[in-house]
C-alpha positions as CSV (number, residue, x, y, z in Angstrom):
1,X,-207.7,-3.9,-19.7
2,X,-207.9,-0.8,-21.9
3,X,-211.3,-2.4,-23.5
4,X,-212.9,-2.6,-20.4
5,X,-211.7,0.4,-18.9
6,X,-213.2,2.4,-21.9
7,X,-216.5,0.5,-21.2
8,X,-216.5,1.8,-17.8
9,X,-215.9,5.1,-18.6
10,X,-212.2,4.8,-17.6
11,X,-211.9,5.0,-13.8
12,X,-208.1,5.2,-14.1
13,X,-208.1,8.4,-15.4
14,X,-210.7,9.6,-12.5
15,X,-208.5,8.7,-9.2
16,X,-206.3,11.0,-7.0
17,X,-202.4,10.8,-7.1
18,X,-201.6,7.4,-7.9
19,X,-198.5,5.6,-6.1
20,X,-197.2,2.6,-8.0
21,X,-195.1,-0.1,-6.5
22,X,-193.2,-2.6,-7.8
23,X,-190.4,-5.1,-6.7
24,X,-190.3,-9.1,-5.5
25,X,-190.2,-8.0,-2.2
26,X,-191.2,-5.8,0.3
27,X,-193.8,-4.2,-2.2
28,X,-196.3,-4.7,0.7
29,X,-194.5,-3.7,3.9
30,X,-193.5,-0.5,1.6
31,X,-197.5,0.0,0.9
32,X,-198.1,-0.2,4.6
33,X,-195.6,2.4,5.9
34,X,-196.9,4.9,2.5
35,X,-200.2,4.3,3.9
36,X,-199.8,4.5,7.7
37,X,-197.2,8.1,7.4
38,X,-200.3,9.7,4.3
39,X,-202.7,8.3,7.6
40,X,-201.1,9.8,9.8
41,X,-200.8,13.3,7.4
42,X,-204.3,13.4,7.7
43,X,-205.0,11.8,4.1
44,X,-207.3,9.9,2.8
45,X,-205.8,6.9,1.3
46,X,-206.8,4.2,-1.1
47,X,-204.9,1.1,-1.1
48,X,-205.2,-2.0,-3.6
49,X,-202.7,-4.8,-2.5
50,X,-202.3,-8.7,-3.3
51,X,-202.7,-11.4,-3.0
52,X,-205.2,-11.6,0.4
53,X,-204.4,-13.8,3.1
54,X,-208.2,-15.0,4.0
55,X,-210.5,-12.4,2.1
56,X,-210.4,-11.0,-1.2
57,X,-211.7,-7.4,0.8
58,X,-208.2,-7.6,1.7
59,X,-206.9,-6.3,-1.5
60,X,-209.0,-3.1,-1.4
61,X,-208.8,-0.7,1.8
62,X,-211.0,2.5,1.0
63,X,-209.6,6.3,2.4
64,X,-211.9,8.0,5.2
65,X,-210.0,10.3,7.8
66,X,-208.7,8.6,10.4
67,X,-208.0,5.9,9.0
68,X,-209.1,3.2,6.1
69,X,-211.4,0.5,5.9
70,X,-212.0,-2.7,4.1
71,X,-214.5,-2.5,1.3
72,X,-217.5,-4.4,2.4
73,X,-219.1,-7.7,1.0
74,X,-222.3,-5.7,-0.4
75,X,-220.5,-2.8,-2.2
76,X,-217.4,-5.2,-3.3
77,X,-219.5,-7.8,-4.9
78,X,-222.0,-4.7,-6.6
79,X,-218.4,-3.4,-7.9
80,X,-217.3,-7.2,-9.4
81,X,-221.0,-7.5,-11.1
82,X,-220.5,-4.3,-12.7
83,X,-216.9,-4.7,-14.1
84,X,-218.0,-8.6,-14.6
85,X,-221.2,-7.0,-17.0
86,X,-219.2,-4.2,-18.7
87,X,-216.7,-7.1,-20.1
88,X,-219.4,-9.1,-21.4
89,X,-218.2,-12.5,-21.8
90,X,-214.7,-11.4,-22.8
91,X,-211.5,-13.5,-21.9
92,X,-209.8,-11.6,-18.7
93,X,-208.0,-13.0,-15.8
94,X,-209.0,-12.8,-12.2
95,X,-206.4,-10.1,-11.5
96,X,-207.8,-8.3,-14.6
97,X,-211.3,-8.1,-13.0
98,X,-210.0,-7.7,-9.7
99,X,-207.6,-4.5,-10.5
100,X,-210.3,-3.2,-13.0
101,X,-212.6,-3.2,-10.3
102,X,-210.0,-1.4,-8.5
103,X,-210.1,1.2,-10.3
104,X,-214.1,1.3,-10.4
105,X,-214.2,1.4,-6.6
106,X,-211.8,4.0,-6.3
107,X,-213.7,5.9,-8.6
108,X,-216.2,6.2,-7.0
109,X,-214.9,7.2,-3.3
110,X,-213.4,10.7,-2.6
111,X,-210.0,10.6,-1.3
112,X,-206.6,12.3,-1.2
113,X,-204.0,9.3,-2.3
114,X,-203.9,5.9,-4.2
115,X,-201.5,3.2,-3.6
116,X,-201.2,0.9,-6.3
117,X,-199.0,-2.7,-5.5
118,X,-198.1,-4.4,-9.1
119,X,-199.4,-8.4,-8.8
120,X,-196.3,-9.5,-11.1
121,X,-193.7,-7.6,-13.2
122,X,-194.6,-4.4,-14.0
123,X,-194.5,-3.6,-17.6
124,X,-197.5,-6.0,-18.7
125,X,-199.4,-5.7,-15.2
126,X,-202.8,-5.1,-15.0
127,X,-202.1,-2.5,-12.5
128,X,-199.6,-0.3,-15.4
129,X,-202.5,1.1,-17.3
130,X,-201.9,4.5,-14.9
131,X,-200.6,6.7,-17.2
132,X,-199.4,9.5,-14.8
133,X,-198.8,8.5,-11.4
134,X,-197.3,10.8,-8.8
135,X,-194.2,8.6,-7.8
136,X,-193.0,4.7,-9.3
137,X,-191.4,2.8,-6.4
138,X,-189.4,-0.2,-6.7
139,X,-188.8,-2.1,-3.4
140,X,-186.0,-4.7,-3.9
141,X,-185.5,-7.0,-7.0
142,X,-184.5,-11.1,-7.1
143,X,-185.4,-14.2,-8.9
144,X,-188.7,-15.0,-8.7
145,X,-191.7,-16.1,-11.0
146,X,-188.9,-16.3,-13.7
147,X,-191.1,-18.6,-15.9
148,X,-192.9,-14.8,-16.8
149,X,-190.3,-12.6,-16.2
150,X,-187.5,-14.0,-17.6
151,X,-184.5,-16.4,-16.0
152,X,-182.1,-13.4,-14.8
153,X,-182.0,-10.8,-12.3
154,X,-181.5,-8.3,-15.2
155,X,-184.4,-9.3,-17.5
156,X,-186.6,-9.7,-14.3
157,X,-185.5,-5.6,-13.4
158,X,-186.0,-4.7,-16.8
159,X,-190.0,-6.2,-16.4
160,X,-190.8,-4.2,-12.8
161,X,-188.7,-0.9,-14.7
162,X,-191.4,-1.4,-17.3
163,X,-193.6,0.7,-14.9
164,X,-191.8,4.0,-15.1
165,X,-193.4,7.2,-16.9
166,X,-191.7,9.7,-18.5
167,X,-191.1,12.6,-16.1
168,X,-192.1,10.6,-12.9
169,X,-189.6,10.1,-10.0
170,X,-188.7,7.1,-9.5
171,X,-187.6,5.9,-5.5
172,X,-185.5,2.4,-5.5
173,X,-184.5,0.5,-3.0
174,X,-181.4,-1.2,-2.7
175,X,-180.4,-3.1,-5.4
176,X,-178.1,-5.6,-7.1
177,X,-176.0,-4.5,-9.7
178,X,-177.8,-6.1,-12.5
179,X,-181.2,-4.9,-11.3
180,X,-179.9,-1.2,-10.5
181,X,-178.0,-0.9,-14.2
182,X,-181.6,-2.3,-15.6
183,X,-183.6,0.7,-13.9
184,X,-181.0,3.7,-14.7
185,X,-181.1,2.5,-18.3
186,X,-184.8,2.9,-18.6
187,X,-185.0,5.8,-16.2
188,X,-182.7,7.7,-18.9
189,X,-185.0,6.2,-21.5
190,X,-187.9,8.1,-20.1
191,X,-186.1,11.2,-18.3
192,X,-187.8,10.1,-15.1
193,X,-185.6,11.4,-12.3
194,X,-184.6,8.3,-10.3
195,X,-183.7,8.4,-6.1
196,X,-181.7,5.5,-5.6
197,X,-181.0,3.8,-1.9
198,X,-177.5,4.5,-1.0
199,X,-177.1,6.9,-3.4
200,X,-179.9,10.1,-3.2
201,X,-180.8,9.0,0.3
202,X,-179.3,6.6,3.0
203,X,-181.7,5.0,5.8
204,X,-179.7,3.4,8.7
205,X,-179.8,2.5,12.5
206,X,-178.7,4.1,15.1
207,X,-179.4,3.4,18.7
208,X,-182.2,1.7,17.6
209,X,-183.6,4.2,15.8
210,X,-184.0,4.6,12.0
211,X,-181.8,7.3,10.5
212,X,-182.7,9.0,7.4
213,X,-181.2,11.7,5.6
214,X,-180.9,12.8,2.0
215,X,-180.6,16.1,0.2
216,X,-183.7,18.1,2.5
217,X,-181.8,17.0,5.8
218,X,-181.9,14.0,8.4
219,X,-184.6,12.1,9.8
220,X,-184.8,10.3,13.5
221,X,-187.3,8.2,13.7
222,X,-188.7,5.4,16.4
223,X,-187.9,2.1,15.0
224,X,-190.8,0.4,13.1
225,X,-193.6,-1.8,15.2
226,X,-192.9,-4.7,12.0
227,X,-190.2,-6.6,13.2
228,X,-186.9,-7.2,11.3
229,X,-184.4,-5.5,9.7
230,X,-185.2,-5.0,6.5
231,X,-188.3,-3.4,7.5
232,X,-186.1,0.1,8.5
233,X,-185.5,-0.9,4.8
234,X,-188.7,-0.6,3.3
235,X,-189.2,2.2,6.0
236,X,-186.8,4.1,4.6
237,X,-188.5,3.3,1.1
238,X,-191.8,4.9,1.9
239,X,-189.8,7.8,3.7
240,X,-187.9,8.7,0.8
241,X,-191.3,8.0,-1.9
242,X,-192.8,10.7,0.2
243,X,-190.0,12.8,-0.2
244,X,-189.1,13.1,-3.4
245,X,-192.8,14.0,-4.7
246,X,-194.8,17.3,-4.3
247,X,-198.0,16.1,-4.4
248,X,-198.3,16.0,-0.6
249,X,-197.1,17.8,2.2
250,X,-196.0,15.3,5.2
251,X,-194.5,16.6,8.3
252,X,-192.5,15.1,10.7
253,X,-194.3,14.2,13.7
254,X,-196.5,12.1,10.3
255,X,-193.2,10.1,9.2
256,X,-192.5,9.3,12.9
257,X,-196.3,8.2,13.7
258,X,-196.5,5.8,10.1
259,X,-193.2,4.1,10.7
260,X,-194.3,3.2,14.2
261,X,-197.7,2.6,13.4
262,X,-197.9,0.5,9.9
263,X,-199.2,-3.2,10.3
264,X,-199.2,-5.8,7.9
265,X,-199.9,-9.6,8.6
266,X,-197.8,-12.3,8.0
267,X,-194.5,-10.7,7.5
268,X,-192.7,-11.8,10.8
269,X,-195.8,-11.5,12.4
270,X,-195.7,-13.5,16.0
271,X,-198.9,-15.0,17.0
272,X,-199.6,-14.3,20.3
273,X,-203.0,-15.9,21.1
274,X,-205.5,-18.2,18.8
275,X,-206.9,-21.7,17.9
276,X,-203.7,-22.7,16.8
277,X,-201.3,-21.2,19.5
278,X,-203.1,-23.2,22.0
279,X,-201.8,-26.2,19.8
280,X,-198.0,-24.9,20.1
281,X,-195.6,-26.0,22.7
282,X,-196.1,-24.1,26.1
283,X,-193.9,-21.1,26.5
284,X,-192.8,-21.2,23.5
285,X,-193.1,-18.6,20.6
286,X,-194.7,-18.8,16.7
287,X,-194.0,-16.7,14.4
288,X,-195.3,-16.6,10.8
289,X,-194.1,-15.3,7.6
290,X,-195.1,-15.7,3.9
291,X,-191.5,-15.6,2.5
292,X,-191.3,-17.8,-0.6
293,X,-188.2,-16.7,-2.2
294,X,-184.6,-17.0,-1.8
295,X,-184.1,-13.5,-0.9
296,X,-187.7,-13.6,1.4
297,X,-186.2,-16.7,3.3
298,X,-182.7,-14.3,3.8
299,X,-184.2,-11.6,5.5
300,X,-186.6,-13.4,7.8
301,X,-183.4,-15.7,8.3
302,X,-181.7,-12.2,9.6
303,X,-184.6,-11.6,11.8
304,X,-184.9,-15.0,13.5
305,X,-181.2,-14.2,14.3
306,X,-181.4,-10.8,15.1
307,X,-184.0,-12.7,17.6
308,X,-181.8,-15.4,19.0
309,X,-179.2,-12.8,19.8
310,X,-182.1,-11.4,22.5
311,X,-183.1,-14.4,23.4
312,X,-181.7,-18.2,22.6
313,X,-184.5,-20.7,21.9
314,X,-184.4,-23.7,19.9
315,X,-185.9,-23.0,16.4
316,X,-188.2,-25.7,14.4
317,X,-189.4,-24.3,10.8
318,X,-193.0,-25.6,9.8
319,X,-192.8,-25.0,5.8
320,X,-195.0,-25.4,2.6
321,X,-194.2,-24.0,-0.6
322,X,-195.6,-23.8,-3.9
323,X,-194.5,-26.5,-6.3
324,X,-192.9,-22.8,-8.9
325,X,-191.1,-21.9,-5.8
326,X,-187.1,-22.7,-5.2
327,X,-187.2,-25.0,-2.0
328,X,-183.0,-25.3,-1.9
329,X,-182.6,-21.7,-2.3
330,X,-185.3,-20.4,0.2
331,X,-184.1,-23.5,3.1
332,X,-180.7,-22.9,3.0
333,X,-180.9,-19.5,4.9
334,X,-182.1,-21.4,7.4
335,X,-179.5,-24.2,7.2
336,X,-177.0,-22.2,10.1
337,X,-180.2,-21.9,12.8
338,X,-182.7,-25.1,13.0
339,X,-181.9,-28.9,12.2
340,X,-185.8,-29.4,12.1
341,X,-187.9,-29.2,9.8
342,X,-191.5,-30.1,9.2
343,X,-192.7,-30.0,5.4
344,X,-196.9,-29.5,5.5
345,X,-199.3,-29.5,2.4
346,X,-201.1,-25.9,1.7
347,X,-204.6,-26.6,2.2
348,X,-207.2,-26.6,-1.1
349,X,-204.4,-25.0,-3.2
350,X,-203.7,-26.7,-6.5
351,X,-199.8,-26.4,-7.3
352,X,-198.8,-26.9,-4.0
353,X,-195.2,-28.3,-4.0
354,X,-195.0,-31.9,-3.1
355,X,-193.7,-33.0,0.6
356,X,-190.5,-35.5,-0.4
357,X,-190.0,-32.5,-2.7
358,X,-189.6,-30.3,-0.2
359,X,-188.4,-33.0,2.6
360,X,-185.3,-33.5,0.2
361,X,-184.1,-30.3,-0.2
362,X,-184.0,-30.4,3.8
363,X,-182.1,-33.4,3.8
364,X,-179.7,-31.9,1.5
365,X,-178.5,-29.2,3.9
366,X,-178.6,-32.4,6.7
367,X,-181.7,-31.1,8.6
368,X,-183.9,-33.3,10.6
369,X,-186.7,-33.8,8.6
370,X,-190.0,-34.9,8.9
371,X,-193.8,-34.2,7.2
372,X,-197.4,-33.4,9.1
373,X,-200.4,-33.5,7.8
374,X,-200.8,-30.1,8.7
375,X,-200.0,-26.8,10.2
376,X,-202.2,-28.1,13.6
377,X,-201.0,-31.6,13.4
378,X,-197.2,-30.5,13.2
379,X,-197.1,-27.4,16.3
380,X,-199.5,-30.6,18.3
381,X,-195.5,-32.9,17.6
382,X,-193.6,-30.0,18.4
383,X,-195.5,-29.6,21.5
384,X,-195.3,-33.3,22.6
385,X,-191.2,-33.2,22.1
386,X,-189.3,-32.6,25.3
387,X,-187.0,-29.3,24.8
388,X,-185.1,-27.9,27.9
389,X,-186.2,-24.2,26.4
390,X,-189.8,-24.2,25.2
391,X,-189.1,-23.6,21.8
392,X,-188.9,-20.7,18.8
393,X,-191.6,-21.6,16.0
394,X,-191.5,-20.1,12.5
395,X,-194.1,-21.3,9.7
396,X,-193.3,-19.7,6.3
397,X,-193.1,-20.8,2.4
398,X,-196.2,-19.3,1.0
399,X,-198.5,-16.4,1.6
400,X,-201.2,-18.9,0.9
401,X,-199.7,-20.8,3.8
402,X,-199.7,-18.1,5.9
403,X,-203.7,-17.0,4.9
404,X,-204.9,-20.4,6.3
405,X,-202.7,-20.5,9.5
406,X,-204.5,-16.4,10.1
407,X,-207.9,-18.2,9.3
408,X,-207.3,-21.2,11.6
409,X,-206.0,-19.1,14.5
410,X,-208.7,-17.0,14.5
411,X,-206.5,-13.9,13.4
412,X,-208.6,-11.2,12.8
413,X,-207.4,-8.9,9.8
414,X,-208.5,-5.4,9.7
């Protein structure tokens, strides 16, 4: 990275405040809500994000008052052909060049904030080369992508700490005990001041309503549009980033507008019209979420409840996974609200996790189980199956899961 960047005439060092998030989950949703409230401020606001869902313009939203935009195909392929001749032939990865160009785009377009998501870790990610951002945000740790970050919940903390900078506040979300001990040791290690959830600030519900309050006084909020809730959670996250940094001046009425307003597909997103609704059981629901992990699979578990309590359906699960990916411990949240389950391939993805992979690790938690041949083919057997309420789809397992489903319904992403 730093090779390149020099070659470029280091882009990083030419960008406005710089928020950098980190976690295994909710790094997104937390991105969304920063974004929407600095929006909603009146900012300008920069956003690179991963991985996309059906475009790689997804990952790079460009700051214009009023609201941001998607790079375009024109100026995003320009900014890859430059990055792709400044590296000359040298080994990088495709996050490399992607974040590099990042920061080259940024560069390039005036604005008032960046938001930075790391792709994985935090200490070696491309995205760490920021040497002074304005606030390091780490949404909630688990067990994921352990094969790089290490086999326990305190190594993997210790790899998304590895973004904190001396002197920088640091804003965490809830935590396990491991993962929290892991970030306090290394926020001492670089006398960063750390806001911890629980702790500094609180974020809560009430009446529907997200509660916030820490040492500047008490927020009431509306409830967030994005449904479930863990996303009062990450929320709260984005309230308290905002918060504890003085490089911009939010008020209010701009905390209330972003927590209502913030959008981002696939994360209990219900599908409401489409190509592939009109394939779904009549009446019914469908509800997608890219959830891969154990911890991903508990929350969206909570919010399918959270949904059966306002309204009893019967729930079928359409799932595909990844073959790195922990199929017993992301099914068996789901093991107390569906006995059906229908195990689908990811379209033109190499590593996809096999079906009877998958189909067993069903079995083992005594689910009816049962394979498509994909997303289409398995909401066209749910449809033909005779239920006395029209029934309560999810499909999750895999952001690349969830990409094709938005591209196959038609979803447009904005």
């Amino acid at each position: 990275m730093q090779p390149l960047l020099e070659r470029l005439g280091h882009p990083e060092r030419k960008l406005p405040p710089v928020i950098h998030v980190a976690g295994t989950n909710g790094k997104g949703s937390t991105v969304a809500y920063l974004r929407a409230i600095l929006e909603a401020a009146g900012l300008r606001v920069h956003a690179f994000t991963s991985p996309y869902l059906v475009r790689l313009n997804e990952c790079y939203r460009l700051g214009h008052i009023g609201g941001g935009v998607l790079v375009d195909d024109a100026e995003l392929t320009a900014t890859l052909e430059r990055c792709e001749r400044a590296n000359a032939g040298e080994p990088i990865t495709i996050f490399e060049i992607e974040t590099v160009a990042a920061f080259d785009l940024f560069s390039r377009h005036p604005a008032d904030a960046v938001l930075l998501e790391v792709g994985l870790g935090g200490r070696l990610d491309a995205t760490n080369v920021i040497e002074q951002p304005v606030a390091c945000v780490i949404s909630p740790i688990s067990i994921d992508h352990s094969e790089f970050l290490g086999p326990t919940l305190r190594s993997i903390a210790a790899e998304k700490a590895g973004i904190i900078k001396r002197g920088v506040p640091v804003i965490c979300a809830q935590q396990e005990a491991d993962a929290l001990a892991e970030i306090e040791s290394c926020a001492r290690r670089q006398r960063a001041p750390l806001h911890r959830a629980g702790q500094e600030w609180h974020v809560g519900v009430e009446r529907g309503r997200l509660v916030y309050q820490d040492d500047r006084g008490l927020l009431d909020l509306a409830a967030p549009r994005l449904f479930g809730r863990h996303q009062f959670d990450n929320a709260g996250l984005a309230v308290a980033t905002l918060r504890a940094t003085s490089a911009f001046r939010i008020e209010p009425f701009a905390f209330e507008a972003g927590v209502v307003n913030a959008e981002w597909p696939a994360r209990m997103q219900r599908l409401a019209s489409g190509a592939l609704v009109d394939q779904g059981a009549a009446g019914g629901e469908i509800w997608l979420d890219g959830g891969h992990n154990a911890e991903g699979g508990r929350v969206t578990a909570a919010a399918l409840g959270d949904l059966e309590e306002r309204v009893s359906r019967p729930l079928v699960v359409i799932v595909g996974m990844m073959a790195n990916k922990d199929p017993d411990g992301f099914l068996a949240n789901f093991a107390g609200l569906t006995r059906h389950i229908i195990a689908v391939p990811i379209p033109e993805r190499e590593g996809a996790m096999p079906l009877d992979r998958l189909m067993d690790a069903a079995r083992a938690f005594g689910m009816r189980v049962e394979c498509a041949a994909g997303v289409e083919a398995a909401l066209q057997a749910v449809a033909r199956l005779a239920y006395e309420v029209p029934p309560r789809i999810l499909i999750t397992g895999s952001l690349y899961l969830a990409g094709h489903v938005l591209a196959a319904n038609g979803t447009e992403l904005r």
